[in-house]
N, C-alpha and C positions, 0 to 999 in steps of 0.2 A: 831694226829691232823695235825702237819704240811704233814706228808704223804699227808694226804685226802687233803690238800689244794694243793700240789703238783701235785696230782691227777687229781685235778681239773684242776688246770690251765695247765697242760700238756691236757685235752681234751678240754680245751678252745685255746690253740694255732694250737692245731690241727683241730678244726672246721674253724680258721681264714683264709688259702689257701682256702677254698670252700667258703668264705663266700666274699671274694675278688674276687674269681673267677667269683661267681654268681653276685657282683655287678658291674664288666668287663660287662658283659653281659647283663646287665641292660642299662649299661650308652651305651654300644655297640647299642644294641635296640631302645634307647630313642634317639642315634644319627641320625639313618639310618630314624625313625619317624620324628625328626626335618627335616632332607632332605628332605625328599618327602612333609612335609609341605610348604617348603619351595617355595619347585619346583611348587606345585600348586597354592603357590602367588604369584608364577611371571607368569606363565600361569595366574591366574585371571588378572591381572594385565596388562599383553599384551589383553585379549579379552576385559579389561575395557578402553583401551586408544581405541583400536579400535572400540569401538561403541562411544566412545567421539570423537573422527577425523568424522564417520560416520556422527553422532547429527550432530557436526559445520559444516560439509560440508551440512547437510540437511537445516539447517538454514540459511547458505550462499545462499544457492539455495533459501530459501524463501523470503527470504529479496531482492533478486535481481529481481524475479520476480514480489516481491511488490513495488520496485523501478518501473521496466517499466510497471508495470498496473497503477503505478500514474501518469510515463508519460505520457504514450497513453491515461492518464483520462482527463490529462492536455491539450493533443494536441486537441485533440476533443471538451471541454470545449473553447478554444481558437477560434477553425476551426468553433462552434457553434455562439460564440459571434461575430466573423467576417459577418458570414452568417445574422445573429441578425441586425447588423451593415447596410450590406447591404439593407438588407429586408426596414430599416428605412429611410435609405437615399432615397433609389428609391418609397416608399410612402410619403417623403415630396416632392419630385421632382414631382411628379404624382400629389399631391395636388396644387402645386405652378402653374403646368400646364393649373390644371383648374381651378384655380383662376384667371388666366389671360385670358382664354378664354371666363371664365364669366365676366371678367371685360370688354372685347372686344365685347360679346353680349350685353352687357349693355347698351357699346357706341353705336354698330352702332342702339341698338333699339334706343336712346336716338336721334340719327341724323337721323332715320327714324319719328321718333315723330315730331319731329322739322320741318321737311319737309314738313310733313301734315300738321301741323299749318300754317304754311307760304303758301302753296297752297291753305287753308280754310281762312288765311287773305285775299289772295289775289281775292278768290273769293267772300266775305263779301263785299271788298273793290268796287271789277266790279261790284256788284250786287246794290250796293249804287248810285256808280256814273252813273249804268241804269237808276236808281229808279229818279237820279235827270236830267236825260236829258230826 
């Protein structure tokens, strides 16, 4: 019995060089696979920063030009209300104009009225003092 057990564990140390060997070659294998995982998440890595630099330069780009389209919304908005502005002013001026030239036809009809009265007294007046001579 101790023989066979001899036996045995003399074919179990002797399977241990290949079974060591084969796990060399395992963890050999499993390292050269960790590398190149590796490798490929740093390669992802570099093409993920670079479409993130791309994005925020995209977005930089959008925002700037939504800046000067607010501008230019603003200038024109401004350059409108000016215009607006003017438009007003030069219609009260225009109104005020002729309000005083209706005020001015008013008067002179008002002193051509008068005139005629006063030439119609006066001839009321001749036509009485005919009537009494």
């Amino acid at each position: 019995a101790c023989e066979a057990a001899l036996r045995v564990q003399a074919q179990a140390l002797s399977a241990v060089p290949a079974q060591i060997a084969r796990e060399r070659g395992l963890t050999a294998a499993a390292s050269v696979r960790a590398a190149e995982a590796l490798e490929r998440v740093a390669v992802l890595e570099a093409s993920l920063e670079e479409r993130l630099r791309a994005e925020r330069s995209r977005a930089e780009a959008a925002s700037d030009a939504e800046a000067a389209a607010t501008r230019r919304a603003e200038a024109s908005g401004a350059a409108l209300s000016a215009q607006a502005q003017q438009f007003c002013d030069e219609k009260r001026i225009a109104a005020a104009e002729a309000e005083r030239a209706l005020l001015s036809a008013v008067a002179e009809a008002r002193r051509s009225a008068e005139e005629e009265r006063e030439g119609a007294l006066e001839a009321v007046e001749a036509a009485a003092a005919a009537e009494r001579a």
